[in-house]
C-alpha positions as CSV (number, residue, x, y, z in Angstrom):
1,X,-10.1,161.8,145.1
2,X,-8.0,158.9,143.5
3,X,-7.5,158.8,139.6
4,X,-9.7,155.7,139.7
5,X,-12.7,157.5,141.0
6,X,-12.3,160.4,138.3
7,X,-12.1,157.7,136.1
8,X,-15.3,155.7,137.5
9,X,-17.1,159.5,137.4
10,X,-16.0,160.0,133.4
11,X,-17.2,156.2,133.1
12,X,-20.9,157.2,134.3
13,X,-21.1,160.6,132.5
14,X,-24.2,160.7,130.2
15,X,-24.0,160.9,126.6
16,X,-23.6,164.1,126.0
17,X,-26.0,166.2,123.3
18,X,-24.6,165.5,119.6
19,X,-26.3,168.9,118.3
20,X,-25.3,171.5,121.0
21,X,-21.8,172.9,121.6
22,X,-20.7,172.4,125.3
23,X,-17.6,172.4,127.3
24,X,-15.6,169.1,128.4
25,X,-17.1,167.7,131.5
26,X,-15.0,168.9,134.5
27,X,-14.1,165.1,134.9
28,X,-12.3,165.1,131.9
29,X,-10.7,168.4,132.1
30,X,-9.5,167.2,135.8
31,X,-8.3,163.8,134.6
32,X,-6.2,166.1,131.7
33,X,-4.8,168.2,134.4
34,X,-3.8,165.3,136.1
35,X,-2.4,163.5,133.3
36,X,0.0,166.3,132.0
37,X,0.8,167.4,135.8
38,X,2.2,163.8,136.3
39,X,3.8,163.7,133.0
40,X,6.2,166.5,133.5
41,X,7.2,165.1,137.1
42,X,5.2,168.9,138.8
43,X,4.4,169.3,142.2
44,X,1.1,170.9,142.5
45,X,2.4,174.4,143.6
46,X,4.9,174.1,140.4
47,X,1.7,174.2,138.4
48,X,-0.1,176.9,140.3
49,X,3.4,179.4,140.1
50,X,3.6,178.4,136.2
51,X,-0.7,179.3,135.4
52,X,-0.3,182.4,138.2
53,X,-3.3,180.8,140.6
54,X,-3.8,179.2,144.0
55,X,-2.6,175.9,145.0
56,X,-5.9,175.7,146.1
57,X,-7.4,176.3,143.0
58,X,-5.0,173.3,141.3
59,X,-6.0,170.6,143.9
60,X,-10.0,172.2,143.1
61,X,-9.7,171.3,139.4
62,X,-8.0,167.7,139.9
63,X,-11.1,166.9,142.4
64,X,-13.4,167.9,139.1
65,X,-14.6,170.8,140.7
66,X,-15.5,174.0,139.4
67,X,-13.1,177.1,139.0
68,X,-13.3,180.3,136.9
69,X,-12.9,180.0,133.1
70,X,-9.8,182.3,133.8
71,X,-8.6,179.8,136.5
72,X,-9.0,177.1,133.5
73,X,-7.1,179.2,130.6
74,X,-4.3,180.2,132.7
75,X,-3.7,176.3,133.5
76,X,-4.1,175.4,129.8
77,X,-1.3,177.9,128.5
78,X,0.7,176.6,131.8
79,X,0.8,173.2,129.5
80,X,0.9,174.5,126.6
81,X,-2.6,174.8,125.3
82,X,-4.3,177.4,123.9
83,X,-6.6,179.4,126.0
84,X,-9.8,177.8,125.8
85,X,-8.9,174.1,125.7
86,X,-10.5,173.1,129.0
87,X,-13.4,175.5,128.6
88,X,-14.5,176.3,124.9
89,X,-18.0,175.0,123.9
90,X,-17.6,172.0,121.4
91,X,-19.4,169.4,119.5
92,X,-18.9,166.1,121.0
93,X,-17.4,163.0,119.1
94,X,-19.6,160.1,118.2
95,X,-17.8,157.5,120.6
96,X,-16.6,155.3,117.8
97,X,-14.5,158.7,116.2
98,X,-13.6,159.6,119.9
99,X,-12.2,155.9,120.0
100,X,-10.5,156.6,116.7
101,X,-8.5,159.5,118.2
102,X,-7.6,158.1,121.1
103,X,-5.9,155.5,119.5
104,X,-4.7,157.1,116.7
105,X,-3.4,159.8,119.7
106,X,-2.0,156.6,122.2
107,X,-1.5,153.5,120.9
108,X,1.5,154.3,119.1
109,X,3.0,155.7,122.3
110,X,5.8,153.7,124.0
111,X,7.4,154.5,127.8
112,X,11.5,154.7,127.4
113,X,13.4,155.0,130.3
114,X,15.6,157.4,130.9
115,X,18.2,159.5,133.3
116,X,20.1,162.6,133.2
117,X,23.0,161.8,130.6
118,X,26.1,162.3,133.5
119,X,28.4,159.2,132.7
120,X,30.2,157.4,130.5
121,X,27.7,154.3,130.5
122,X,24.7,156.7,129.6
123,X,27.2,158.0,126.2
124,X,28.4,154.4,125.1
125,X,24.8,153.3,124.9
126,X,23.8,156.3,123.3
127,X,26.7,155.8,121.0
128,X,26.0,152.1,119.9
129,X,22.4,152.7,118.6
130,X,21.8,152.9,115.6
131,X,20.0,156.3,115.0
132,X,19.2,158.9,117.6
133,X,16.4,161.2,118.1
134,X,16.8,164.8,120.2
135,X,13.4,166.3,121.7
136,X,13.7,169.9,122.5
137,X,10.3,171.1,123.3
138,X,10.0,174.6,124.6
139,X,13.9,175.2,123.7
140,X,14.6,178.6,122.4
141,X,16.7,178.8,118.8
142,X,19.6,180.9,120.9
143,X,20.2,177.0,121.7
144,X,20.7,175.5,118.2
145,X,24.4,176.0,118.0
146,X,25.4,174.0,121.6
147,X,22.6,171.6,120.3
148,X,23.9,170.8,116.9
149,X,27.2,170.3,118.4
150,X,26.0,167.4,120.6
151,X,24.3,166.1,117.4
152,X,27.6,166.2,116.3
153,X,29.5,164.6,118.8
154,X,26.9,162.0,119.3
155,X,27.6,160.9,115.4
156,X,31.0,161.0,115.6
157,X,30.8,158.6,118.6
158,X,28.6,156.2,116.7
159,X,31.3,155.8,114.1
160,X,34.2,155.7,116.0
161,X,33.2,153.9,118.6
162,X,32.7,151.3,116.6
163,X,36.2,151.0,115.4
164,X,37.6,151.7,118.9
165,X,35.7,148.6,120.3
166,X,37.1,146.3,117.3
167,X,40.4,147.7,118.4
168,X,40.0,146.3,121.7
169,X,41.5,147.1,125.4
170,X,44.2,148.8,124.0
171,X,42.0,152.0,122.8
172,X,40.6,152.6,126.2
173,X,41.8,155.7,126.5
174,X,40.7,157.3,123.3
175,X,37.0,155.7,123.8
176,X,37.3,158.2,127.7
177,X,38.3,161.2,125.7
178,X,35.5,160.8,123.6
179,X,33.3,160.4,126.5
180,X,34.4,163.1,128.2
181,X,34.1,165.1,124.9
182,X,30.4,164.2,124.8
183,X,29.9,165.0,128.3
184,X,31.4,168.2,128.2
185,X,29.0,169.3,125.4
186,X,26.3,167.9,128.0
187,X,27.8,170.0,130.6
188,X,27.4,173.0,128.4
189,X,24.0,172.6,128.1
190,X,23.4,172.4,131.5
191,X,25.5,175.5,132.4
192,X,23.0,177.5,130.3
193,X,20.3,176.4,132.1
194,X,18.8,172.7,130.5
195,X,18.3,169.5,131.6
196,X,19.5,166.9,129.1
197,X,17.9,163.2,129.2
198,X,18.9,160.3,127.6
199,X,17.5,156.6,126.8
200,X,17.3,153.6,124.6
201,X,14.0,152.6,122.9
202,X,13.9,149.4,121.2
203,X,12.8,150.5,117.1
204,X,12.3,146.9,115.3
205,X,12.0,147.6,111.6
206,X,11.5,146.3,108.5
207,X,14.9,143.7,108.5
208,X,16.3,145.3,111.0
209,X,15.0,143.2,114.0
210,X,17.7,144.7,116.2
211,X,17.3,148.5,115.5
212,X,17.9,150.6,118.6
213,X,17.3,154.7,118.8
214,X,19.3,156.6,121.3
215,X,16.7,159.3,122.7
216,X,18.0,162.6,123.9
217,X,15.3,164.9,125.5
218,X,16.2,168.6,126.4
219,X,14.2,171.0,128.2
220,X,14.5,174.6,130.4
221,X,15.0,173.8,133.7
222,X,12.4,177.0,134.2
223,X,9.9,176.0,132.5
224,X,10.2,172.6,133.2
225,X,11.8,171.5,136.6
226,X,10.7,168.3,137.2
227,X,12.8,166.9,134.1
228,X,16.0,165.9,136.1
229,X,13.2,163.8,138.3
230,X,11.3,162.3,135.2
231,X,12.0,158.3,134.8
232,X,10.2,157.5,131.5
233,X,9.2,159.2,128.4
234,X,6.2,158.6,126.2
235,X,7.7,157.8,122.3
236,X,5.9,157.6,119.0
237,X,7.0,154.7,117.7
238,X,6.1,156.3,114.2
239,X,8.7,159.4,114.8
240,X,11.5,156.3,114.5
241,X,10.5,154.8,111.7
242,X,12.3,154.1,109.0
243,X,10.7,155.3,105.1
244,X,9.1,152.2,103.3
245,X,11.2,150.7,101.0
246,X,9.5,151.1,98.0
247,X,9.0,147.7,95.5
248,X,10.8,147.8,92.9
249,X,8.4,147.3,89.5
């Protein structure tokens, strides 16, 4: 079954009853399944090792068939979720609110490419932007140190940088050591058993038309593999924003 037919079957659901609690549709919990699977770059067996059941029982649930509620809550904590979020009785939404929170939810979302930060071009256009945000989701604290350094490095390359490149060819040499410096930090990272991701999203703002954020994402390798494999990552534009100015009276 293609993602168009789930969709198609979630498209010809009936409304369901406003007063009485029920689970999500198994069309909507396989199109979720789907969704996140895809996100993190897993092959179905990755998800079946990670929620502990058959392959069998994955490919089951992305058809929208039905499986056990403890099939369900194992692939829900696989992702993240609580247990529960693919099975737990709920009022539905009126569809206008259930509009509403999927755009609140998506329409701020933006795709950024990105690649595993290994060479000197991924640093120097990490460097030139103008702000840069890490994601570290699912990294333990024992981390922070080896992760604030990189913060580190990466500020200390946006400022020198800058004064290395108005120095012109004859700096070339300082500009590699502080690549390699950066890279080295990377390398650390990935010793200890991350994968580290980096990209440039495009962040217009308020008079600053031109406003570039380096993104940095970091993640287990075990707990998520397919990150060295992943091309794009989903943004909120509103996590790059810069405050209001306020007016002044």
């Amino acid at each position: 079954m293609t993602t168009q037919d789930l969709l198609n079957r979630i498209a010809d659901l009936g409304e369901r009853p406003r007063n009485t609690p029920s689970a999500p549709p198994v069309e909507v919990v396989a199109f979720v399944v789907r969704w996140n699977r895809g996100l993190r770059q897993w092959k179905t067996s990755t998800l079946a090792d990670f929620a502990r059941v058959s392959v069998s029982t994955v490919e089951r649930v992305e058809r929208g068939e039905r499986v056990s509620v403890e099939a369900l809550d194992r692939i829900a904590q696989a992702f993240g979720y609580e247990a529960g979020y693919f099975t737990a009785p709920r009022l539905p939404l009126p569809p206008e609110e259930a509009a509403a929170a999927m755009t609140e939810t998506y329409s701020n979302l933006e795709p950024v490419a990105v690649a595993p930060m290994k060479s000197h071009r991924a640093v120097r256009e990490a460097a030139r932007c103008d702000a840069y945000l890490i994601h570290r989701p699912g990294v333990p604290d024992t981390y922070d140190d080896d992760i604030a350094n990189l913060a580190e490095w990466l500020d200390l390359a946006s400022f020198v940088l800058s004064e290395l490149i108005a120095a012109g060819p004859s700096m070339e040499g300082r500009r590699r050591e502080l690549y390699n410096g950066i890279l080295a930090s990377v390398g650390e990272l990935e010793r200890r058993g991350l994968t580290i991701l980096s990209g440039v999203m495009s962040a217009p703002q308020d008079r600053l038309p031109d406003w570039k954020v380096a993104v940095v994402s970091i993640t287990p390798r075990l707990t998520d593999p397919g990150a060295a494999k992943r091309r794009h990552l989903m943004v909120d534009r509103r996590v790059v924003a810069l405050p209001a100015r306020s007016s002044a009276t």
